[in-house]
C-alpha positions as CSV (number, residue, x, y, z in Angstrom):
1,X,15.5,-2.0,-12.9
2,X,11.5,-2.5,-13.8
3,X,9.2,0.5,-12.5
4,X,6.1,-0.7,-10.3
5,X,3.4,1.2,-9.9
6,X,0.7,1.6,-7.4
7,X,-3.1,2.2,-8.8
8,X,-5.2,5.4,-7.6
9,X,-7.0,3.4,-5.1
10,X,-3.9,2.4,-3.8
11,X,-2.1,5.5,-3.9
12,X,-4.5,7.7,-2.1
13,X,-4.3,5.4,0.7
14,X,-0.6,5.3,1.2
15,X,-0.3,8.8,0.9
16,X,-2.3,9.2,3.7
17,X,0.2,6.7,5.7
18,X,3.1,9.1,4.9
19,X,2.8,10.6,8.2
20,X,6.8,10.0,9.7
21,X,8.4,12.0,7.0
22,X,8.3,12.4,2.5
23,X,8.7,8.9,0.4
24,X,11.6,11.2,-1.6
25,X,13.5,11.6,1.6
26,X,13.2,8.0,4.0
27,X,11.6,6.0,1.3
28,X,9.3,3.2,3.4
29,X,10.6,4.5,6.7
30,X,8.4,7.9,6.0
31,X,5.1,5.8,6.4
32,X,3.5,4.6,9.0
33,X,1.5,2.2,7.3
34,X,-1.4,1.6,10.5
35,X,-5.2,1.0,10.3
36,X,-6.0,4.0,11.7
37,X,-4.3,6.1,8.2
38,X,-6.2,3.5,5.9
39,X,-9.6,3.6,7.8
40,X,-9.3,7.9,7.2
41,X,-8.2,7.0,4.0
42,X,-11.6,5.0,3.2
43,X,-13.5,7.7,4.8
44,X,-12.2,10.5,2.9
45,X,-12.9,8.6,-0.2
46,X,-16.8,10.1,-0.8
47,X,-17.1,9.0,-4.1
48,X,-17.5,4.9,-3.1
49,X,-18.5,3.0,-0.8
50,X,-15.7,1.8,1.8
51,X,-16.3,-1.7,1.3
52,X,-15.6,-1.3,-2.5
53,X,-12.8,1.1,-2.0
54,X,-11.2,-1.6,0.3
55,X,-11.5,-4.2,-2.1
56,X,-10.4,-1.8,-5.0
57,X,-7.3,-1.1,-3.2
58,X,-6.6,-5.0,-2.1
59,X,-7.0,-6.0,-6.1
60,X,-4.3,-2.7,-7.2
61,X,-2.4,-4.4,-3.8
62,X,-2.4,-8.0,-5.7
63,X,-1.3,-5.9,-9.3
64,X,1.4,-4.4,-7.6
65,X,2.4,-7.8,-5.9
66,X,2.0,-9.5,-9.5
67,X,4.1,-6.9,-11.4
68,X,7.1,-7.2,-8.7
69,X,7.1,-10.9,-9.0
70,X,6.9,-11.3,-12.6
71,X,10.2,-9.7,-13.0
72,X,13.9,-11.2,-13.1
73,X,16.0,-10.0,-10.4
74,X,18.4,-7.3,-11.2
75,X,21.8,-7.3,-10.4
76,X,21.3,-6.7,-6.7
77,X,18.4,-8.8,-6.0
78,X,15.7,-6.8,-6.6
79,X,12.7,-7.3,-8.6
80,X,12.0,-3.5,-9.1
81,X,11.4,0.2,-7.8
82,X,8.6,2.1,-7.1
83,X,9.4,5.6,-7.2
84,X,6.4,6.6,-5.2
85,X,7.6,5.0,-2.2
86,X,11.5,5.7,-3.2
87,X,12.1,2.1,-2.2
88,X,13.2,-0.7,-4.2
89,X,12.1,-3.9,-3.3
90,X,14.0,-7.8,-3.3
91,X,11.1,-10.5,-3.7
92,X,11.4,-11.2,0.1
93,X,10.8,-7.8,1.1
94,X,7.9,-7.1,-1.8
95,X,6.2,-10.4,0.2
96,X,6.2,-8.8,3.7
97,X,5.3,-5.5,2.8
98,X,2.5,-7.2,0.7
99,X,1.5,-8.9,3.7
100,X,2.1,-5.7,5.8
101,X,-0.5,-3.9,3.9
102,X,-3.1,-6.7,3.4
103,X,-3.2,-6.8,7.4
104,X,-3.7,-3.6,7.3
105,X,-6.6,-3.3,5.6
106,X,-8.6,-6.4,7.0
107,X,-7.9,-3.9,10.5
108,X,-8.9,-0.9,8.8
109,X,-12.2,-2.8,7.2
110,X,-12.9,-4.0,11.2
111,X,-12.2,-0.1,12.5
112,X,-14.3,1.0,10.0
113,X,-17.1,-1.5,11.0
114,X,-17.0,-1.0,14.7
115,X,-17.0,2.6,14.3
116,X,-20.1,2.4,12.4
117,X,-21.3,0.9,15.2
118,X,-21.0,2.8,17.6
């Protein structure tokens, strides 16, 4: 089965989603993949701006999404596994959870903004 990786960007965020329980016990059912852990995610990372951090981890979101679907399905209809989340994925399920996580971080971007507001 092919590997797929997540980028830095990417990973720092999801590790702040793993809130439920550890990747290497529940796999995808440890996270709790909500606006709220991204937005704290973006804040905690000092070292950029949040708007490029964002868009950083969208384009390693689109990688990630492009190196599951560029593989043949294995023998039980997955296109790889991501060791990092302890999941394997089938294209159907890379899709939604691809979707999952882009919806989460237009939310996060619109926290982020009306916080500033405030």
């Amino acid at each position: 089965m092919a590997a797929l990786t997540l980028g830095s960007t990417l990973l720092r965020v999801i590790r702040r989603c793993e809130t439920v329980c550890e990747s290497a016990c529940c796999g995808l059912e440890a996270f709790d993949f909500h606006p709220i852990h991204v937005a704290s995610a973006i804040v905690a990372m000092a070292e950029r701006d949040r708007d490029e951090s964002l868009a950083l981890a969208e384009e390693e979101l689109q990688a990630f999404e492009a190196q599951g679907l560029q593989h043949p399905l294995d023998e039980f209809g997955c296109v790889g596994w991501c060791e990092r989340l302890n999941t394997s994925f089938t294209p159907a399920e890379l899709q939604v959870w691809v979707t999952q996580m882009r919806t989460c971080f237009r939310d996060a971007a619109a926290l982020l903004k009306f916080a500033d507001s405030l």
